[in-house]
KOLMI-605859 format. One record per residue (C-alpha): residue number from 0; x, y, z. Coordinates in steps of 0.001 Angstrom, whole numbers. Example, Ala and Ser with C-alpha at 12.3 -4.5 7.8 and 13.67 -1.06 7.14 Angstrom:
2
seq->0, u->12300, v->-4500, w->7800
seq->1, u->13670, v->-1060, w->7140
// end
This chain:
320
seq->0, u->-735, v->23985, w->9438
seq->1, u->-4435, v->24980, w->9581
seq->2, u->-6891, v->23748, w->6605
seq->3, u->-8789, v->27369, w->6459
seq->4, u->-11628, v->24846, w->5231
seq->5, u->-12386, v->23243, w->8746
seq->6, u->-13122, v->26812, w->10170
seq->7, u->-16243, v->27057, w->12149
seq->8, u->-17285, v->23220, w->11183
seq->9, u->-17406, v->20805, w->14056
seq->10, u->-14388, v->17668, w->13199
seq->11, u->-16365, v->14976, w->13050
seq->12, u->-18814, v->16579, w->10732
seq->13, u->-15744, v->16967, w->7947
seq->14, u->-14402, v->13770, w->9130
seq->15, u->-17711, v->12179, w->7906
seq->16, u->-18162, v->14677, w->4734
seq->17, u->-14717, v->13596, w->3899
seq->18, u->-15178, v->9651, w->3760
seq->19, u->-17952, v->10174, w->1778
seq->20, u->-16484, v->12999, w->-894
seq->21, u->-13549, v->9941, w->-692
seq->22, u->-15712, v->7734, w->-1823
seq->23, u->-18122, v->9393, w->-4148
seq->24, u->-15524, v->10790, w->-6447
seq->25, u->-13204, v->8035, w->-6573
seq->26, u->-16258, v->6314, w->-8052
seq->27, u->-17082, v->8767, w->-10389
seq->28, u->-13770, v->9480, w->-11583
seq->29, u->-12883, v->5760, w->-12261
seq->30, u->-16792, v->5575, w->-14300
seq->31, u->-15874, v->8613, w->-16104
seq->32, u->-12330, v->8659, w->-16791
seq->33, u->-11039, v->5062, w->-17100
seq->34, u->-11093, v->5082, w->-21199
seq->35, u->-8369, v->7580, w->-21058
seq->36, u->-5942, v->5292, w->-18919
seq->37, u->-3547, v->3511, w->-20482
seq->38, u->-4076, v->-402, w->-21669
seq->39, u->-2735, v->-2972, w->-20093
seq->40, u->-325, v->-5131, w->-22153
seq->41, u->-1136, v->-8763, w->-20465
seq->42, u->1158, v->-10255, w->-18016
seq->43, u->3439, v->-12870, w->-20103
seq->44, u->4492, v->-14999, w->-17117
seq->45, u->1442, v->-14966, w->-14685
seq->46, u->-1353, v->-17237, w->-14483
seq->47, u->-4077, v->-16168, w->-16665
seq->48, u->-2168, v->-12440, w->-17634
seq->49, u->-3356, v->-12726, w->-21142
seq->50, u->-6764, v->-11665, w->-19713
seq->51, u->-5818, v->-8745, w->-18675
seq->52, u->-4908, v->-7339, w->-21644
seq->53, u->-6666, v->-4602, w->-23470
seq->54, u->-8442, v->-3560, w->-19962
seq->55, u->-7585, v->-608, w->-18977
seq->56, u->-4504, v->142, w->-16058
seq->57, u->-3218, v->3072, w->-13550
seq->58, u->-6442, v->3475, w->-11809
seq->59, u->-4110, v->4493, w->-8888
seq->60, u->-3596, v->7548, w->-10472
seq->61, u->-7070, v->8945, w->-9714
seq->62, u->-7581, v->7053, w->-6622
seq->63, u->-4345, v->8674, w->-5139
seq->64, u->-4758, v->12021, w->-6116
seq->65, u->-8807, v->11700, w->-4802
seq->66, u->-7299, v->10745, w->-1649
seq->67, u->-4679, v->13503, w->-1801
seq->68, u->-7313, v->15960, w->-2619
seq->69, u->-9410, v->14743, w->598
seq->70, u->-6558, v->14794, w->3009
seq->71, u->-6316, v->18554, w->1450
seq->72, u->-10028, v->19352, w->2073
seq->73, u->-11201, v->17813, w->4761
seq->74, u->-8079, v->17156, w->7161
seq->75, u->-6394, v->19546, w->9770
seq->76, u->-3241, v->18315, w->7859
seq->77, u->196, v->19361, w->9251
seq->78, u->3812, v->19910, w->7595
seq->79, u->4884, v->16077, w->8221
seq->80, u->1747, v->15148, w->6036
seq->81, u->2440, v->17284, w->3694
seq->82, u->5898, v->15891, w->2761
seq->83, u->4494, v->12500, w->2829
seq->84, u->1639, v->13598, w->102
seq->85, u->4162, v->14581, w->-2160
seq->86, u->6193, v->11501, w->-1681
seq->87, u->2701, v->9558, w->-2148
seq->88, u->2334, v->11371, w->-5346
seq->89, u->5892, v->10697, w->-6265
seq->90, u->5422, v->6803, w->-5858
seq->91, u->2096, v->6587, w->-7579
seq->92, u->3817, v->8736, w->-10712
seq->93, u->6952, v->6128, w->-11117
seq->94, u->4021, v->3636, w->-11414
seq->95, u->1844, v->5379, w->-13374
seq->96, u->4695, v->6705, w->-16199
seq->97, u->5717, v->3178, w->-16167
seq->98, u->1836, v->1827, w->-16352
seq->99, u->1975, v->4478, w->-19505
seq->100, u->5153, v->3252, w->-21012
seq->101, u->4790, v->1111, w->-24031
seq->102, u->7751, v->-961, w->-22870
seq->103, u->8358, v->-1041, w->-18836
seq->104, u->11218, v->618, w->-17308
seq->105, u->12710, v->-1908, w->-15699
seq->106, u->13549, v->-3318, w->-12238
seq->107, u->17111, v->-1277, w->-11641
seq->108, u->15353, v->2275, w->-12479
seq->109, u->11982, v->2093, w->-10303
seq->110, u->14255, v->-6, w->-7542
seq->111, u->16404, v->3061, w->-7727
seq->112, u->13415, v->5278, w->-7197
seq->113, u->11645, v->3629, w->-4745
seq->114, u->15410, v->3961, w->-2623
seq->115, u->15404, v->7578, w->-3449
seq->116, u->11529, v->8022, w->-2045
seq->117, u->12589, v->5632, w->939
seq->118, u->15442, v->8077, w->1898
seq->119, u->13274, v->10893, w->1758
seq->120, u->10561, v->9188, w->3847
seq->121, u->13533, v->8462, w->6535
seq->122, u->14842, v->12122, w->6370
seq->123, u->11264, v->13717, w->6969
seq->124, u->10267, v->11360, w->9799
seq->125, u->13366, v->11289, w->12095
seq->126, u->12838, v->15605, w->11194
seq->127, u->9211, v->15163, w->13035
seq->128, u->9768, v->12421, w->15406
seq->129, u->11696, v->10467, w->17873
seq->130, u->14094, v->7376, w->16858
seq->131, u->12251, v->5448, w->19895
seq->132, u->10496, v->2090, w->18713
seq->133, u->7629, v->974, w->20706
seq->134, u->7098, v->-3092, w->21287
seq->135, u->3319, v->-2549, w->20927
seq->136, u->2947, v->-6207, w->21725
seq->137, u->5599, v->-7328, w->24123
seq->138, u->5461, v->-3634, w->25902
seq->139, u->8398, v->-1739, w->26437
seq->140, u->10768, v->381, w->23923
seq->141, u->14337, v->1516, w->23160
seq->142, u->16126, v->4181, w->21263
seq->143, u->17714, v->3352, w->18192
seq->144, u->20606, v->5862, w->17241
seq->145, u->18985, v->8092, w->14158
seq->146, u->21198, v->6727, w->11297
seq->147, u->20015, v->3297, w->12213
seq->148, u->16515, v->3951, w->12242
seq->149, u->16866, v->5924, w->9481
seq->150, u->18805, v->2741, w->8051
seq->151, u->15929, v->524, w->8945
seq->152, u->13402, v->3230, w->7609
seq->153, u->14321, v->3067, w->4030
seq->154, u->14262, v->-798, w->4066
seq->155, u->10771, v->-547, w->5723
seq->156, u->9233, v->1508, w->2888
seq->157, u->11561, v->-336, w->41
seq->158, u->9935, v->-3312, w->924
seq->159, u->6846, v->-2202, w->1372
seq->160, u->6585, v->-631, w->-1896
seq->161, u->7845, v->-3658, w->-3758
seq->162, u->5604, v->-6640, w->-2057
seq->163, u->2693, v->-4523, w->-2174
seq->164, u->3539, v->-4280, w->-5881
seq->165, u->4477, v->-8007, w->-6521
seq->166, u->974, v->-9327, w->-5051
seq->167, u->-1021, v->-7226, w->-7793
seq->168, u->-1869, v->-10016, w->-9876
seq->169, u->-5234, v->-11063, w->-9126
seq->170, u->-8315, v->-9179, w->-9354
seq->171, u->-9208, v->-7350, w->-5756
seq->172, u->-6576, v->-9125, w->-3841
seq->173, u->-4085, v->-6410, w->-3233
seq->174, u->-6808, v->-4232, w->-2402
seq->175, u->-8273, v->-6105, w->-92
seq->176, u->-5120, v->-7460, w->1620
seq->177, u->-3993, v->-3362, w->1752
seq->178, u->-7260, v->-2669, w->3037
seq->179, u->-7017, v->-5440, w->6016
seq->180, u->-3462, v->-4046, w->6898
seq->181, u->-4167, v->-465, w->6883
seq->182, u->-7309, v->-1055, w->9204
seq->183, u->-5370, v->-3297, w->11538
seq->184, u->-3015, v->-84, w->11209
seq->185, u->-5751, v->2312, w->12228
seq->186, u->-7003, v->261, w->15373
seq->187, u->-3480, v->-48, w->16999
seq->188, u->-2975, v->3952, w->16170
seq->189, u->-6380, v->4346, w->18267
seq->190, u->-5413, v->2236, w->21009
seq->191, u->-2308, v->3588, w->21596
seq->192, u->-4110, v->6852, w->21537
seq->193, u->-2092, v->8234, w->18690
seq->194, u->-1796, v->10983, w->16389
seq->195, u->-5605, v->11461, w->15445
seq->196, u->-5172, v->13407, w->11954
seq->197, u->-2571, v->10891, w->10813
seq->198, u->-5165, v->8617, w->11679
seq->199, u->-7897, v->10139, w->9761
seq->200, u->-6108, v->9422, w->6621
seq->201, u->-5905, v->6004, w->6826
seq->202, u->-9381, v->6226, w->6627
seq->203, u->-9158, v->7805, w->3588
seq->204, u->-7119, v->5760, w->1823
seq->205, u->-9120, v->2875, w->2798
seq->206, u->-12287, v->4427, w->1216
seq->207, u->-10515, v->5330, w->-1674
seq->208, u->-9200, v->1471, w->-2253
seq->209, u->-12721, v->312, w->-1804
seq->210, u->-13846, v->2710, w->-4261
seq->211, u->-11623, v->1271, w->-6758
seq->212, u->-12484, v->-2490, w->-5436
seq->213, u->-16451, v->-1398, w->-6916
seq->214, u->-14877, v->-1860, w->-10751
seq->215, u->-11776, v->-4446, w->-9985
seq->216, u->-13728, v->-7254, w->-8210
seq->217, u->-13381, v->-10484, w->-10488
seq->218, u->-14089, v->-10079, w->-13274
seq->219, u->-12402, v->-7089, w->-13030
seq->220, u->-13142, v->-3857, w->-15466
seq->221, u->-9978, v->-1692, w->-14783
seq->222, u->-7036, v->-2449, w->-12981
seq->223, u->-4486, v->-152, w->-10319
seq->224, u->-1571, v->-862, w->-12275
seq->225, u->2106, v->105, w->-10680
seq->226, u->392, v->3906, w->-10221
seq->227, u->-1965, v->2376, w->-7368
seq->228, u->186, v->-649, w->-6107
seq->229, u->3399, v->1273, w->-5439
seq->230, u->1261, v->4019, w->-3737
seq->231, u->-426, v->1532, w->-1344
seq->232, u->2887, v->-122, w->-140
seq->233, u->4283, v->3647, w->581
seq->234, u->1467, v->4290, w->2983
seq->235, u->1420, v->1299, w->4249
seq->236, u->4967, v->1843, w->5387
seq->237, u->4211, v->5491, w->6926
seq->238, u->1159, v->4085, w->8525
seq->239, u->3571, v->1488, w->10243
seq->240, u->6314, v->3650, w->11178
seq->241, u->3407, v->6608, w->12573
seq->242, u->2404, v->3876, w->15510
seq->243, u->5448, v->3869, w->16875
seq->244, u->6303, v->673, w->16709
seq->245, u->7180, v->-98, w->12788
seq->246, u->8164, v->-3497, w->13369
seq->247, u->4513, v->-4178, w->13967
seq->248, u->4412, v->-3802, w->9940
seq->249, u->5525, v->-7228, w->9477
seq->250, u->2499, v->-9528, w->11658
seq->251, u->-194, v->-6716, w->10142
seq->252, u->1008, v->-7227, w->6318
seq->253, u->2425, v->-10902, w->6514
seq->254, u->754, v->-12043, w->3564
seq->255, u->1621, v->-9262, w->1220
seq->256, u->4914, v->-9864, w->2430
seq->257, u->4766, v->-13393, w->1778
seq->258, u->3098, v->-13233, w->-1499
seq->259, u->5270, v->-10597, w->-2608
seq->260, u->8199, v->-10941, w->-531
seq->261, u->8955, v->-14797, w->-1663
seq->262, u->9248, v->-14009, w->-5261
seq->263, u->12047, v->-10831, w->-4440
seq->264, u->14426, v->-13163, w->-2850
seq->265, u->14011, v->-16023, w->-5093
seq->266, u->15142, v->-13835, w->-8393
seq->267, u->17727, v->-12065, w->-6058
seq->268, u->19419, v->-14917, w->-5149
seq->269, u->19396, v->-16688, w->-8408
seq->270, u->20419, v->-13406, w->-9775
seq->271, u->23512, v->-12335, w->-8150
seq->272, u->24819, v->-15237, w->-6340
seq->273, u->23360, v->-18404, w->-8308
seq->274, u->21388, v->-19930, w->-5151
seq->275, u->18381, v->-21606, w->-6033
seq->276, u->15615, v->-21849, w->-3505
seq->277, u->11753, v->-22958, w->-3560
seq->278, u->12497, v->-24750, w->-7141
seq->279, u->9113, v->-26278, w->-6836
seq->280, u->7097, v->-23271, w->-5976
seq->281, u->5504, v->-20655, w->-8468
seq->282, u->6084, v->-16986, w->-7425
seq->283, u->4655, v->-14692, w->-6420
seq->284, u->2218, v->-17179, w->-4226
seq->285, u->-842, v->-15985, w->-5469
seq->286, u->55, v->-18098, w->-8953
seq->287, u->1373, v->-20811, w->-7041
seq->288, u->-2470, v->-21312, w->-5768
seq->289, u->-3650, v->-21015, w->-8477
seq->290, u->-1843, v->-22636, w->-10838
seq->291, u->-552, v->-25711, w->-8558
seq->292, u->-3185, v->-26085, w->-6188
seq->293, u->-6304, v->-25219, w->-8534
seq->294, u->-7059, v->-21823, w->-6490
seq->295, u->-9746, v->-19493, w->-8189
seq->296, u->-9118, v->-16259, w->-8259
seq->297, u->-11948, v->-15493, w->-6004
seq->298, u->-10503, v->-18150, w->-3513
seq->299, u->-7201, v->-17053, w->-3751
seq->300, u->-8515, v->-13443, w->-2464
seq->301, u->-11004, v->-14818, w->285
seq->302, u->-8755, v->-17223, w->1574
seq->303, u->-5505, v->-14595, w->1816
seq->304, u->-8007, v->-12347, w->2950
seq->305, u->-8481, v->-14882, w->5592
seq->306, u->-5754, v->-15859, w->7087
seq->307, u->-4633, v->-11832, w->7071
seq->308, u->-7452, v->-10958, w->9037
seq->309, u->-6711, v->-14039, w->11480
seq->310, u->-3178, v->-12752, w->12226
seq->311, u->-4070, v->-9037, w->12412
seq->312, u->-7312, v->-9385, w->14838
seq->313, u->-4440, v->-11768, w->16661
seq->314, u->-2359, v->-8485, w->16941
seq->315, u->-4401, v->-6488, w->17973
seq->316, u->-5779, v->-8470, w->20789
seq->317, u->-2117, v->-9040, w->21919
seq->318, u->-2077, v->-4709, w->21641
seq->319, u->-4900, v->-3935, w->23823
// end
């Protein structure tokens, strides 16, 4: 699928015009427009929610659709992308109709919808692409039969959706941790000389988070809300599976799963089978920092920061 825009203009020329129209509008939208997003209600269990409240929430609404709207423009975009947009937009709208809602919808119903997305994502990409998963690190690969890739798929983006979600809860730091992961992303796709448009819009996205990181760094004046989060752990997970080697997810987004992750299985197993584990630890980590170890928020996002961008420059040494 052609982008009739792109006629006659050399590519890195709309490459460049893109990053910047990313960027540019993002900003301008989230000046403009961010009285008419919904208020957030405070955060009754995290460190410090009550100071969120009243600011207002869903910014990932307009960063998402600006992004969309780029890949649209300025990208030589192909039917695979296209599917994935409009599951992008899908799991930025749970999160934003929920952001919206006076009371929240729940665990079960956006757990539900995040599986139903996740199947989707697994359906479209063994459509376009081999079940073979590269070892970008160790070398090597092997075939997986389709239904368990497709298996392993919809746990990848599941995941992915929900620890990028559970580390939003301190100003800039899933951002900035998204931001780290998706670039680490982008480097192994270019070393292992991969799909180049695909590539492109990991770009994107990454201008369009830092766009929104202008107005959330502490102290924050608008926040992403579920509409952003959710929407950055969905690409996330199609940037991983789009080197080749999706297992390469879990080095390159360690702390998000960490901070995110931790929290998951704690309430799961307490949940449904009564197991109690890390008793004297605050989930998700980020308030565990803070709260136990005296953390500001600003260290709490330099030092995750750090330690992420130890671990992925570690990867993708180990790549090249």
């Amino acid at each position: 699928m052609i982008n009739i825009f792109l006629t006659g203009v050399p590519a890195n020329i709309m490459a460049l015009a893109g990053l910047i129209f990313a960027f540019v509008v993002t900003c301008l939208l989230l000046a403009k427009c961010n009285d008419r997003l919904p208020k957030d209600h405070g955060r009754e269990f995290a460190v410090n929610g009550a100071l969120s409240a009243g600011k207002p929430r869903g910014a990932g609404f307009i960063f998402v659709l600006v992004f969309i709207a780029s890949v649209l423009l300025f990208c030589d975009f192909n039917t695979e992308i296209l599917i994935y947009l409009l599951l992008l937009a899908a799991a930025m709208m749970t999160g934003f109709l929920d952001d919206c809602a006076k009371t929240s919808w729940g665990e079960l119903k956006k757990g539900l919808l995040d599986l139903v997305i996740a199947v989707m994502v697994a359906i479209t990409f063994l459509n376009f692409n081999s079940s073979v998963v590269e070892f970008a690190i160790f070398g090597g690969s092997i075939t997986i039969p389709p239904v368990i890739f497709g298996i392993l798929t919809v746990i990848l983006v599941w995941v992915s959706i929900n620890v990028t979600n559970c580390s939003d809860g301190v100003d800039g730091l899933s951002g900035t941790l998204s931001i780290i992961t998706l670039m680490s992303l982008y480097m192994i796709d270019i070393l292992g000389d991969k799909d180049p448009v695909f590539s492109h819009t990991i770009l994107l996205f990454i201008i369009c988070i830092l766009a929104y990181l202008w107005f959330n760094a502490t102290p924050s004046k608008l926040m992403m809300g579920d509409a952003g989060s959710r929407a950055m752990g969905f690409f996330i997970s199609i940037a991983a599976l789009k080197t080749g080697s999706p297992f390469i997810y879990i080095p390159v987004a360690i702390v998000l799963i960490l901070d995110g992750g931790l929290g998951l299985i704690k309430v799961s197993l307490l949940r449904f089978l009564k197991i109690r584990i890390l008793v004297h630890t605050r989930t998700p980590l980020h308030d565990h920092v803070r709260k136990v170890m005296g953390w500001s928020n600003t260290q709490t996002v330099f030092r995750f920061a750090i330690i992420q961008i130890m671990i992925s420059a570690a990867v993708v040494y180990l790549v090249m």
